[in-house]
Wavefront OBJ file of the C-alpha trace (Angstrom):
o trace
v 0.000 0.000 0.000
v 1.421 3.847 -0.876
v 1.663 6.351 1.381
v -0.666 7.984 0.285
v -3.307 5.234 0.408
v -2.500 4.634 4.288
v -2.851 8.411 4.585
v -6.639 8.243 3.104
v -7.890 4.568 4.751
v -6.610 6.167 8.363
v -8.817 9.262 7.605
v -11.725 6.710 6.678
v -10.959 5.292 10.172
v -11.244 8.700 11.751
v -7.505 8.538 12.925
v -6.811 11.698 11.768
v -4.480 12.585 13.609
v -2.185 9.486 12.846
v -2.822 10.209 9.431
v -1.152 13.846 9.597
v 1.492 12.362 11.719
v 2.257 10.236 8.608
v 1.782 12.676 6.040
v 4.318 14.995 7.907
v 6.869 11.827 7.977
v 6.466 10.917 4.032
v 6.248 14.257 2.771
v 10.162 15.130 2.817
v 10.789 12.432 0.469
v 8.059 12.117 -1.378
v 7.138 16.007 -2.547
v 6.916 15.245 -5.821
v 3.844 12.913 -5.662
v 0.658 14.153 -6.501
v -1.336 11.721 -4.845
v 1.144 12.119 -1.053
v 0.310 15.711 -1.445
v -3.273 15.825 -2.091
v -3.724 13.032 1.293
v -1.563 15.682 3.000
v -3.852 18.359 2.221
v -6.757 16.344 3.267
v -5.227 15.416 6.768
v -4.902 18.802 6.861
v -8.455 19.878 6.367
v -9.920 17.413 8.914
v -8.092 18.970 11.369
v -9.146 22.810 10.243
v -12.445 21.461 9.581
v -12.520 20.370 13.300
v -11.545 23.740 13.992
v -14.093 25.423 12.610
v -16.707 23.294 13.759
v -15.399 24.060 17.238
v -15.681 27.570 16.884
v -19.170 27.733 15.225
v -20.579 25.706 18.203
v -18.964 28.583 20.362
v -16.253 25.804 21.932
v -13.362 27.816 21.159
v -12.183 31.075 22.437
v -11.190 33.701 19.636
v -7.331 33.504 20.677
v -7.459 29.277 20.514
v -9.165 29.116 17.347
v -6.984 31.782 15.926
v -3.843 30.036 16.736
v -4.060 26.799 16.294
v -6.031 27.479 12.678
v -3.062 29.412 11.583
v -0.644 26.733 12.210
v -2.539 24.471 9.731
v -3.269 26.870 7.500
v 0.555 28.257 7.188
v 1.657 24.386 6.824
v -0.573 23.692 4.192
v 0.611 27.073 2.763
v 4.947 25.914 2.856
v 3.200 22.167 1.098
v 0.058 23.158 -0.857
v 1.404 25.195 -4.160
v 2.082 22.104 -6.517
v -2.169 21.642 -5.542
v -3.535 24.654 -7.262
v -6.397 24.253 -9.573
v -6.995 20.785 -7.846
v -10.235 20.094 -5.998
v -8.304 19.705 -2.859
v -6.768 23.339 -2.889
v -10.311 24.382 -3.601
v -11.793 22.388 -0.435
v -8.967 24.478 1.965
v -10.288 27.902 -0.121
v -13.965 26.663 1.487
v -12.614 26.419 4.964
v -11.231 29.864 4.741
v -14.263 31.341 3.360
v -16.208 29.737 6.255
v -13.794 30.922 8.793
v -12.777 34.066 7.297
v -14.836 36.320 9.558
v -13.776 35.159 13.019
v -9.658 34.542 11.857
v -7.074 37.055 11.695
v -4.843 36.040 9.354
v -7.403 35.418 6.632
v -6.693 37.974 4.395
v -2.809 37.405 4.429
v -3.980 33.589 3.711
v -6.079 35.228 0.874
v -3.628 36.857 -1.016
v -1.178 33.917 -0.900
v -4.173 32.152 -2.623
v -4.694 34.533 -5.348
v -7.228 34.508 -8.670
v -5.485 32.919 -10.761
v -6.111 29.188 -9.856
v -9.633 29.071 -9.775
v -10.750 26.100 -11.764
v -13.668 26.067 -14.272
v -15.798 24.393 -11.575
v -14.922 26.773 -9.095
v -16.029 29.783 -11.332
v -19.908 28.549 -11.952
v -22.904 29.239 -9.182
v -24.131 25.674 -7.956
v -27.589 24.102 -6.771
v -27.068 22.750 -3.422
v -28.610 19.690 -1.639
v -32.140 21.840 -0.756
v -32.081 23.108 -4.402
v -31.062 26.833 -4.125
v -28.423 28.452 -6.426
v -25.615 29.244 -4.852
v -23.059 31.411 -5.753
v -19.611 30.422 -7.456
v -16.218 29.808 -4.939
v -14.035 32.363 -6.063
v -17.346 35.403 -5.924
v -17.748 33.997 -2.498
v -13.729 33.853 -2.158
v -13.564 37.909 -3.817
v -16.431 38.315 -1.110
v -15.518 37.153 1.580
v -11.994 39.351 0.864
v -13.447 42.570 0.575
v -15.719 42.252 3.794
v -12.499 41.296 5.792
v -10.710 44.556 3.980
v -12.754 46.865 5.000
v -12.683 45.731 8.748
v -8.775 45.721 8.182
v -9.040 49.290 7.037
v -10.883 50.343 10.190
v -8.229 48.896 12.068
v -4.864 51.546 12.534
v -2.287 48.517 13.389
v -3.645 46.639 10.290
v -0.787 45.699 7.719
v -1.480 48.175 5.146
v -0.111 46.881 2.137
v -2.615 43.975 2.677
v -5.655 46.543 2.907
v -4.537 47.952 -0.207
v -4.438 44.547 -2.041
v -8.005 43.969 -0.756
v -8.931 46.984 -2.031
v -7.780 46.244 -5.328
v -9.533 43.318 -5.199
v -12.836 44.934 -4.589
v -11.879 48.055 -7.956
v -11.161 45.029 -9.881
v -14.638 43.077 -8.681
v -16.472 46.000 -9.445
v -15.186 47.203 -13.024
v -15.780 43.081 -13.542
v -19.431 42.913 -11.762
v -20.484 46.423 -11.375
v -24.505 45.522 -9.794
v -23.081 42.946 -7.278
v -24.864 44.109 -4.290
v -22.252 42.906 -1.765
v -19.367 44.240 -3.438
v -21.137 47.976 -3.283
v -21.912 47.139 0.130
v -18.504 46.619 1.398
v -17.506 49.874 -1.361
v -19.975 52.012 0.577
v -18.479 50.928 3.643
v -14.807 51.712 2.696
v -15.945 55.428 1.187
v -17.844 56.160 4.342
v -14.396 54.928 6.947
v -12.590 57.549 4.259
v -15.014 60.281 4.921
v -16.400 60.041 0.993
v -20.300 60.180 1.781
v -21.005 60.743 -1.548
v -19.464 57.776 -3.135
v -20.693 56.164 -0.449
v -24.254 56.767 -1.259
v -23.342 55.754 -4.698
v -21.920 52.680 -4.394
v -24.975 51.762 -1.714
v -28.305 53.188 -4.008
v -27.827 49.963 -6.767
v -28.136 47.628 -3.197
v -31.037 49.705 -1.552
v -32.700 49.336 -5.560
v -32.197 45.466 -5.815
v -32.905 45.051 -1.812
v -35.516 47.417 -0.619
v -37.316 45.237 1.743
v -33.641 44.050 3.574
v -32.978 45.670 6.892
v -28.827 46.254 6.688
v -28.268 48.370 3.527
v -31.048 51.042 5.119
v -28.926 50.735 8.342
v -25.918 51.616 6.542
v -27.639 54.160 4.625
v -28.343 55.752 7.751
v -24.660 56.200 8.744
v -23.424 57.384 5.522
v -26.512 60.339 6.215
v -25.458 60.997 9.561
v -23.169 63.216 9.448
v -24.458 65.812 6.620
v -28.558 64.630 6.833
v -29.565 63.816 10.024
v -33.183 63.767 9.297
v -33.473 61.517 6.813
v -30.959 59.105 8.720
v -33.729 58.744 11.408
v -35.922 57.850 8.985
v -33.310 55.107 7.314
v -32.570 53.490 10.768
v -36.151 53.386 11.702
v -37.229 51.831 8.360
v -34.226 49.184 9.074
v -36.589 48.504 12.550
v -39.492 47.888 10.600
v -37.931 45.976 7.928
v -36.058 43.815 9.994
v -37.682 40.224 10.027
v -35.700 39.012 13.425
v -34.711 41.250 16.320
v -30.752 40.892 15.809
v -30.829 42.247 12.651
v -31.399 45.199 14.301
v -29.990 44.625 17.553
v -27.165 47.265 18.021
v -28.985 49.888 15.070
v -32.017 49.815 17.882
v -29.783 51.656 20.345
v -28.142 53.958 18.407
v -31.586 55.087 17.013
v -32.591 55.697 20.669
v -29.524 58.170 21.132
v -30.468 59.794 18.118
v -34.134 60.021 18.702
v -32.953 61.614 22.171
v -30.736 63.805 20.395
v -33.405 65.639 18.588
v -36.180 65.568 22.042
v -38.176 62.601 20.672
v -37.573 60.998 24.450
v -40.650 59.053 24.552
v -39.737 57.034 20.996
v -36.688 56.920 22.152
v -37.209 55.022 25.056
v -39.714 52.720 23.275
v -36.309 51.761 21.370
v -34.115 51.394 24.407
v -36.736 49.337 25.857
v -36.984 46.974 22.932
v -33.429 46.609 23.023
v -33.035 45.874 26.846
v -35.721 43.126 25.996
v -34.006 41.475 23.143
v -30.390 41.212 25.443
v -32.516 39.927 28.858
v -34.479 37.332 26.376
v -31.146 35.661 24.952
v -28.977 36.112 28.313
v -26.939 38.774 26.513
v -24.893 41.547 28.158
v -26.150 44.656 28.339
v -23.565 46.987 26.420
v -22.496 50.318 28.166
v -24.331 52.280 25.197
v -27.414 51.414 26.450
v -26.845 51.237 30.114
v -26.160 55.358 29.631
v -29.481 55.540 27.262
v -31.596 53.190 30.569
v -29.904 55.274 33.069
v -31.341 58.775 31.547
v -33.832 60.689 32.901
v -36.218 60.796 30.260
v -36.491 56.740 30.194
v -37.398 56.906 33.800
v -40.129 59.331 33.129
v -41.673 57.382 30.030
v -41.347 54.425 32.209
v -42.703 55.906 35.428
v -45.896 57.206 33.346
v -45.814 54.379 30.753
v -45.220 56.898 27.879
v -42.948 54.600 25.699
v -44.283 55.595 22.114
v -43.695 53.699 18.724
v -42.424 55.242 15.536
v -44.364 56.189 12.965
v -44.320 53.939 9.590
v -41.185 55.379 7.624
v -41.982 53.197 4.580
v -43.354 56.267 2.496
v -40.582 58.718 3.369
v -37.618 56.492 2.623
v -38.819 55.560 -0.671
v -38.825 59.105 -1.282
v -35.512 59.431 -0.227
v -34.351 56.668 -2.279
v -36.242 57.896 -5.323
v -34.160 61.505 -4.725
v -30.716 59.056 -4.041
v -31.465 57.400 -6.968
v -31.973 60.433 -9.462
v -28.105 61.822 -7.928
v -26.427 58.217 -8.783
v -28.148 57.851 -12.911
v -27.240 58.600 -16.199
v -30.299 60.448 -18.126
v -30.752 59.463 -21.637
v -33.339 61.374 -23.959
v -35.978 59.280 -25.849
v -39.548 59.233 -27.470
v -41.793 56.438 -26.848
v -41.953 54.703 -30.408
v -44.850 52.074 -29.585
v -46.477 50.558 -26.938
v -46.752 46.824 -27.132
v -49.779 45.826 -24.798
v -48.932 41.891 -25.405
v -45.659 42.011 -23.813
v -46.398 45.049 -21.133
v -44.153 47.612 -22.619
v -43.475 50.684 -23.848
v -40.366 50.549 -26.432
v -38.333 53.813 -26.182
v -36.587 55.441 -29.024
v -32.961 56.657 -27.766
v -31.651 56.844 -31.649
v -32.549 55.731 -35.081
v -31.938 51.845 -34.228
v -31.378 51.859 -30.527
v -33.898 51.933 -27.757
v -34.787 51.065 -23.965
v -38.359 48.858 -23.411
v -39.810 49.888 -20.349
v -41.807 47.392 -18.221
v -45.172 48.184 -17.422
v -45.353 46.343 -14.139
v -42.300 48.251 -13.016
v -42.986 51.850 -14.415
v -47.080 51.365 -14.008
v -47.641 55.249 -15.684
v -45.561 54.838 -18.816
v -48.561 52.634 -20.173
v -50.891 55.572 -20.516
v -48.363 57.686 -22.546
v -49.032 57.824 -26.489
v -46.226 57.369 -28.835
v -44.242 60.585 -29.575
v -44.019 61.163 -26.376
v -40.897 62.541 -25.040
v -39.109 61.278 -21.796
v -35.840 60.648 -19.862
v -34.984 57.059 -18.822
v -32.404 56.842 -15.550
v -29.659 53.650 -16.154
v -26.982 52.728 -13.634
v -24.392 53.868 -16.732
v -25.082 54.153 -20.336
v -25.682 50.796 -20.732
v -27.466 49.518 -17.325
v -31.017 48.405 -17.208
v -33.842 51.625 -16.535
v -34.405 52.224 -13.025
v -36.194 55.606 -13.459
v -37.695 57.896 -16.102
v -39.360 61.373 -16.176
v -41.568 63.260 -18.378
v -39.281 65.978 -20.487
v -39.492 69.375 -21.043
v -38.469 69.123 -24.770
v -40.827 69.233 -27.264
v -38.906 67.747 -30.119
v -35.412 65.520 -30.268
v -33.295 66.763 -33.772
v -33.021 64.122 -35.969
v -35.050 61.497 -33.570
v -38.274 63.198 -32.853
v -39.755 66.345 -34.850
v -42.814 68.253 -35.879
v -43.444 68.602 -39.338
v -45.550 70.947 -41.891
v -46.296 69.869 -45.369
v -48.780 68.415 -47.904
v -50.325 65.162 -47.368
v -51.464 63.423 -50.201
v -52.985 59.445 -49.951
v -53.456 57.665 -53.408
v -56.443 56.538 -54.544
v -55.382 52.427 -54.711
v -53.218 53.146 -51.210
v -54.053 52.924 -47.716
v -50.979 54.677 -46.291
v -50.030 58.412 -46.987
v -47.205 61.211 -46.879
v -46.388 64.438 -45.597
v -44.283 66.319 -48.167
v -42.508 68.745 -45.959
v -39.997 71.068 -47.418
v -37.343 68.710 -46.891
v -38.249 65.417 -45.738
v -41.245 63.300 -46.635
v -43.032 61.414 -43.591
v -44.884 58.353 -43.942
v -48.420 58.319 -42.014
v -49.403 54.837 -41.378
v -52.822 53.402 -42.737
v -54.543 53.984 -39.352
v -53.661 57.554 -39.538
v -53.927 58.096 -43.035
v -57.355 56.400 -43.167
v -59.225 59.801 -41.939
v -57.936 61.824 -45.100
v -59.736 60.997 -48.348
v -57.610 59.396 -51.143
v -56.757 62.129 -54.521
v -57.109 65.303 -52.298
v -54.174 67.225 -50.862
v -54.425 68.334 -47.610
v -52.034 71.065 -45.251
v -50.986 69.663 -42.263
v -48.637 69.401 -39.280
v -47.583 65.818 -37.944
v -45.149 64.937 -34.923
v -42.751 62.005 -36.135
v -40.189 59.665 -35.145
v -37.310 59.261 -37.057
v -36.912 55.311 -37.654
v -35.617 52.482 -38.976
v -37.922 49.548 -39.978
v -37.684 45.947 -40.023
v -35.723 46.037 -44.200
v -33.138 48.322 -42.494
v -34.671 51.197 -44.169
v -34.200 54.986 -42.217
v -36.756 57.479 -42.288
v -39.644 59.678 -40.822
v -42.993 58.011 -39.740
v -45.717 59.938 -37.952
v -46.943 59.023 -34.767
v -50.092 62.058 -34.857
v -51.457 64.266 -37.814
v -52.892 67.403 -37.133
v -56.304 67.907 -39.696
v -57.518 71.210 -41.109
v -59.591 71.651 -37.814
v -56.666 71.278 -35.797
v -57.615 68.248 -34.175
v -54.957 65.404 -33.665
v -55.123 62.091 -35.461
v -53.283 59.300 -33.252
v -52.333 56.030 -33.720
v -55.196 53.605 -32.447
v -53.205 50.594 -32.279
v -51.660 49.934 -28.913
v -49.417 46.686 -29.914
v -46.982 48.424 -32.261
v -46.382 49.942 -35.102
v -49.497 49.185 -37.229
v -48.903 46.497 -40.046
v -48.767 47.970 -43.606
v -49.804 47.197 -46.835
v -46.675 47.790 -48.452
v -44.369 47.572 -45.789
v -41.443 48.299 -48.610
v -43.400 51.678 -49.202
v -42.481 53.149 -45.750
v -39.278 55.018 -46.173
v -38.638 54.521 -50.348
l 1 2 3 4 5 6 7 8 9 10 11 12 13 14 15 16 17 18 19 20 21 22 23 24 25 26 27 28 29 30 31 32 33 34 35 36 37 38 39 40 41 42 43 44 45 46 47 48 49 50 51 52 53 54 55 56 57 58 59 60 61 62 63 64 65 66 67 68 69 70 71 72 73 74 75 76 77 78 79 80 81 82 83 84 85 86 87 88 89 90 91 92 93 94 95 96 97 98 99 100 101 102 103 104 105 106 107 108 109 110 111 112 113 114 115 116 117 118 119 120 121 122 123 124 125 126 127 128 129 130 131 132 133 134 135 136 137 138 139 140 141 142 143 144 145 146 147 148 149 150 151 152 153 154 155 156 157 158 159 160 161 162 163 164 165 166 167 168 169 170 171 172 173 174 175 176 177 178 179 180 181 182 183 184 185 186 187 188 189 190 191 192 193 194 195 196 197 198 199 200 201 202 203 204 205 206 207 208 209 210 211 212 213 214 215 216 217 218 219 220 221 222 223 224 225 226 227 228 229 230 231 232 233 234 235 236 237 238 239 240 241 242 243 244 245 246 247 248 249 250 251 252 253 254 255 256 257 258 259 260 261 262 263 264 265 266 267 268 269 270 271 272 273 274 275 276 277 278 279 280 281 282 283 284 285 286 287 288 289 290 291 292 293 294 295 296 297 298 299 300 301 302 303 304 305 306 307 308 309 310 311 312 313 314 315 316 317 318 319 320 321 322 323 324 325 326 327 328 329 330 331 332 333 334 335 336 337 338 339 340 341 342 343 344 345 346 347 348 349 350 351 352 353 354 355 356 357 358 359 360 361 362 363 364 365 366 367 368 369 370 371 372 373 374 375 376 377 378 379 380 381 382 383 384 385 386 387 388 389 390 391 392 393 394 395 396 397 398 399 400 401 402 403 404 405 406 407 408 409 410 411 412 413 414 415 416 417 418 419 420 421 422 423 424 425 426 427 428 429 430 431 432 433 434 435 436 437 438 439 440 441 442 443 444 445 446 447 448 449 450 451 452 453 454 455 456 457 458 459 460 461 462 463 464 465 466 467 468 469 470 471 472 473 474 475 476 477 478 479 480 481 482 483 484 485 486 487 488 489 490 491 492 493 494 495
């Protein structure tokens, strides 16, 4: 039997310990072998494994588990490089991930793994045992790195050139996944310890959008506002209150939103907050942190408690989507358009932005669009220029050059036709048959039209009329609401 194979049936056995002991003895001669390694690195990971285990069950003090994890993580460091892009150098990558947030040294074991191992496997999101997605190793992995960065960062005996290679981690996450929420997150976080509120805000607006209904972004809204908008952090932290679907999601925002409710006089709020959190702490055996001893030691929580005057905060639902909707118009791009047609089948409105470029906007997301003809001119808000619409806005232009223009000419329908034209001094606009329908064929009339520039389904570019204005000066519009309307000669449009 090899080595390696005693290594692997004493792990089977549970001997694990004998089978490190072995590994350790065979290694110095046998470095070379694939097969002694990859049993080494397992003997390794029962042991870390056991570890972490130990710590999650709360068996372990922070100083033991940090220790002795280190140990086996820097020996499988000096043995482990000949194992990268194997499953078993993956499987140690796992352990650190799990224990990342309670060990020290996980960000210098981080950058000793690197990116540039990651195998295939490692790269795609997975379905676990009780069916959910879940997402790939190395986005956990560039995760779990930029959380632990920005807690080094806070930190003034951190090594620094290790904060700044996490950091560069999380610039190079973002230019690679600029909407993952957790990567913002942890951005926001890093821009608000540097005194940057504004990128802060930025970075956090695409999470509050794509997690409204989640306590923690709303918290950390709230302390980015702190400092320059006191007001409206109020209402973020007490939103994060009502949001939160267990009690220690919340547990230390509670308190702090009793200080600042006491800051501004609202005492009797305040101490309905205090009071929820001295509950929470005496329900699970917690201590009682000195934060909130001060806040249960005030006078104004004996008074609400002497003449039971504990009050509850008002809903802050309606307010902070407000203030998200006014975050949200700061941190888009703006990008000029003219609704084209409205498809009712699919629930959309398709926006013009050029000749053959546009934006559909969802009805069940932007409910009002739906009752706006075509040719009618609006703004769309993207995360970038090319990020999905997360806003729009009526505009004050009345025409778009070259997209979107009224129009004064002769229109003339044929007798055998059932479209028509607008001769205008220099362009000629095509008026659709359920436009051109209310002018009689062989008669020339004078009229104005409002047109989109297009181009149609044979690539052809050119002017088609969304509304004719008659001799009486009453507007003709499109009737069809699922599209542009189907024409007789569909070659005819823009010859």
């Amino acid at each position: 039997m090899t080595s390696s194979n005693r290594i692997f049936a004493l792990r089977k056995e549970k001997r694990s310990a004998e089978a490190l002991e072995l590994a350790r003895a065979e290694f110095p001669k046998n470095n070379a072998d694939i097969w002694l390694l990859r049993a080494y690195a397992w003997a390794l990971y029962d042991h870390v494994n056991r570890l972490v285990e130990a710590n999650e069950a709360k068996q372990l003090s922070p100083v033991a588990f940090n220790s002795q994890i280190s140990l086996y993580i820097r020996e499988f460091s000096r043995m482990g490089k000949p194992l990268r892009g194997d499953g078993t150098f993956s499987q140690m990558v796992r352990l650190g991930i799990k224990a990342s947030k309670y060990w020290q040294e996980f960000l210098l074991f981080a950058r000793w793994v690197g990116f540039d191992h990651f195998t295939k496997e490692d790269k795609e999101p997975f379905v676990n045992d009780q069916g959910k997605t879940v997402d790939s190793l190395k986005k956990r992995f560039t995760r779990a790195v930029c959380r632990e960065t920005v807690a080094k960062a806070a930190d003034p005996n951190s090594d620094r050139d290790l904060v700044q290679w996490g950091q560069g981690v999380m610039e190079d996450a973002l230019k690679e996944d600029p909407n993952d929420q957790w990567i913002n997150y942890y951005q926001s976080k890093l821009h608000l310890a540097d005194g940057n509120a504004d990128l802060a805000i930025k970075c956090l607006t695409p999470v509050l959008r794509r997690q409204p209904r989640a306590a923690w972004p709303w918290s950390q809204l709230g302390e980015v506002l702190e400092a320059t908008r006191p007001e409206d952090a109020l209402i973020c932290y007490s939103h994060a209150t009502q949001l939160a679907r267990e009690e220690q999601e919340v547990a230390k925002v509670r308190i702090h939103l009793a200080d600042r409710l006491a800051h501004v006089g609202r005492f009797n709020e305040a101490a309905q907050q205090a009071s929820l959190a001295l509950k929470y702490r005496e329900q699970h055996g917690y201590n009682v942190p000195q934060e909130l001893q001060q806040l249960l030691a005030s006078d104004w929580y004996r008074k609400a408690c002497e003449s039971n005057g504990f009050q509850r905060l008002p809903d802050a639902e309606t307010a902070a989507k407000a203030l998200l909707k006014g975050l949200d118009q700061r941190s888009l791009t703006y990008v000029q358009g003219v609704i084209d047609h409205i498809n009712a089948e699919k629930g959309l409105s398709y926006v013009l932005t050029g000749v053959d470029a546009g934006i559909g906007l969802m009805h069940r997301k932007f409910h009002k669009v739906a009752t706006l003809p075509p040719g009618t001119i609006v703004e769309i808000g993207r995360e970038g220029p090319e990020g999905m619409p997360q806003d729009w806005r009526l505009s004050d232009a009345r025409s778009i050059p070259g997209l979107c223009e009224t129009f004064s000419g002769t229109l003339e329908r044929q007798e055998d036709k059932d479209f028509a034209f607008v001769h205008a001094s220099k362009e000629r606009v095509f008026v659709p048959p359920n436009l051109a329908k209310a002018f009689l064929p062989g008669k020339p009339f004078q009229v104005s039209c409002l047109a989109i520039r297009r181009t149609n389904k044979e690539g052809k570019t050119g002017w088609r009329a969304t509304n004719v204005l008659g001799q009486d000066g009453s507007p003709i519009r499109e009737a069809d609401r699922n599209g542009p309307a189907p024409l007789s000669e569909p070659n005819k449009e823009f010859a």
